[in-house]
Each structure stands twice: as C-alpha cells, then as structure tokens.
N, C-alpha and C positions, 0 to 999 in steps of 0.2 A: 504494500500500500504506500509504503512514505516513498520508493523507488518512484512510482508512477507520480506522487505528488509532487516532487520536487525533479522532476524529470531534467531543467537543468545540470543538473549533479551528475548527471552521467554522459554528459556530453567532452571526450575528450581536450576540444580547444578550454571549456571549463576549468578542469585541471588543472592544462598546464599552465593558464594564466592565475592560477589561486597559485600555484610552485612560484611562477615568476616574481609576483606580487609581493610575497615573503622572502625571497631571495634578496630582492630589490631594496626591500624596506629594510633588510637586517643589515644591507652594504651602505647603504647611504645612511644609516644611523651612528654607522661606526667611522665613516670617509668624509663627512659632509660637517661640514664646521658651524658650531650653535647656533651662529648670528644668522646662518639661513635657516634655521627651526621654523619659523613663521613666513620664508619668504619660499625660495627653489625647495626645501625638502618639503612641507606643507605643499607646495602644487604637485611635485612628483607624486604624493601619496594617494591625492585626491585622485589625480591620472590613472596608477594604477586599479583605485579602488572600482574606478568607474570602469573600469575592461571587464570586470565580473560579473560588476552587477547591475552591467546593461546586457549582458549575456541572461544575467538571470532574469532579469524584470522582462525583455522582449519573449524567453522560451514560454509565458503565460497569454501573451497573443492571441487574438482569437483568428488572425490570420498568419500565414508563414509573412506575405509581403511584411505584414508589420512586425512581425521577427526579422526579418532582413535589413530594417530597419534600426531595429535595437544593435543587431551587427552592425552596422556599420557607424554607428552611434562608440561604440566598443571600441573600432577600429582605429575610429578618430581619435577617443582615448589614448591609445598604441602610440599615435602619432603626437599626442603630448607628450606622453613619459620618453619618448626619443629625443625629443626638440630639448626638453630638463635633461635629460645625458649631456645634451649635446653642447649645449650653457654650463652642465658642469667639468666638462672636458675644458672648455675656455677661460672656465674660472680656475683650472688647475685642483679643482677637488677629486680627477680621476685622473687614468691614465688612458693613451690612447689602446691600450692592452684590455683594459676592462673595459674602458669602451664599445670595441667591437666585441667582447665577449658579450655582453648584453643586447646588443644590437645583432647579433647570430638568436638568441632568443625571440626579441622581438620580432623578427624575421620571420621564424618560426609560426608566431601564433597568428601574424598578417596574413600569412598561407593558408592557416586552418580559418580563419576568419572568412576569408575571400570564397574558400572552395565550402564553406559551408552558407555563407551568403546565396552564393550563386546555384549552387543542389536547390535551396529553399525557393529561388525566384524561377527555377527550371521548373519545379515539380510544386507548385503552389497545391493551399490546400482549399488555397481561395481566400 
C-alpha cells in the first residue's frame, strides 16, 4: 500500500537525486565558508531540495503532461545547483577537480530527467 502511495519513491532518477542532494549538502557544509551560510550555501540547498521534491509533488499529477512539467521544473532546479558550483569554483571554495566530479553527477540525473520527461510526453496518460 505505502509503495503505491508514494509511488515517487521508486522512481530511480528519485534516488539518485535524494544521494546527490546529501552528498552535496554534507560537501558544501564542510568547503563553503560561514559568511555564505545565508547567501551561495542557503540557495544551493534550496536548489537541491527543489530537484526532489518537484519530482515528488509532479508524480501526484492527474496528468503525465503535468508531471512533465514538474520534471522539468526539477531540471531547472539541476540547473541552479550547477550555476552555485559554478560561483563556487570562482569564489575558490572548490576545486576545479570536484567541480567536475559533481557536475558528472548532475549530468547524470539531467539524462534521467530528460528521458523520463520525454517517455511521459510520448506515452501520455492524458
């Protein structure tokens, strides 16, 4: 019963970005220097958090289209927490080393994003 309820939960790009999201948050908590607590780390977090849980909130949808929608809401997400890497590469709080290891990640979850976008607006449920 709770599998079918929260049917989100079993969607692998799900997973991986709840892995990423913690990965994320535990590296910039320990890299990222206090004075951005409220500026770069506070929007990275909100970034990450929104890749979940517009995954989650779209899979309730009474249509796929507007689950596709919520993906790509996700995605966009994706595309913050890159642009905050990428301000934090600049600002010298990473290196270009874990940069791109994160950025291999997010790469990652923009391909499950996309091909599960486009499955959902192939095969709508209406």
């Amino acid at each position: 019963m709770i599998r079918k309820k929260f049917r989100f939960r079993q969607f692998p790009v799900y997973r991986v970005a709840l892995k990423f999201r913690i990965e994320l948050k535990l590296f910039s908590k320990k890299r990222f220097p206090k004075e951005e607590q409220y500026c770069l780390t506070s929007q990275l977090w909100r970034a990450l958090d929104s890749i979940v849980l517009n995954i989650a909130e779209g899979s309730d949808r009474s249509t796929d289209k507007d689950f596709a929608n919520f993906l790509n809401k996700s995605h966009t997400s994706l595309n913050e927490v890159v642009a905050c890497l990428d301000s934090a590469l600049e600002d010298g709080y990473i290196s270009k080393y874990e940069l791109d290891y994160f950025l291999l990640k997010a790469i990652d979850i923009a391909d499950q994003l996309t091909a599960f976008r486009m499955d959902l607006l192939k095969n709508p449920n209406k």
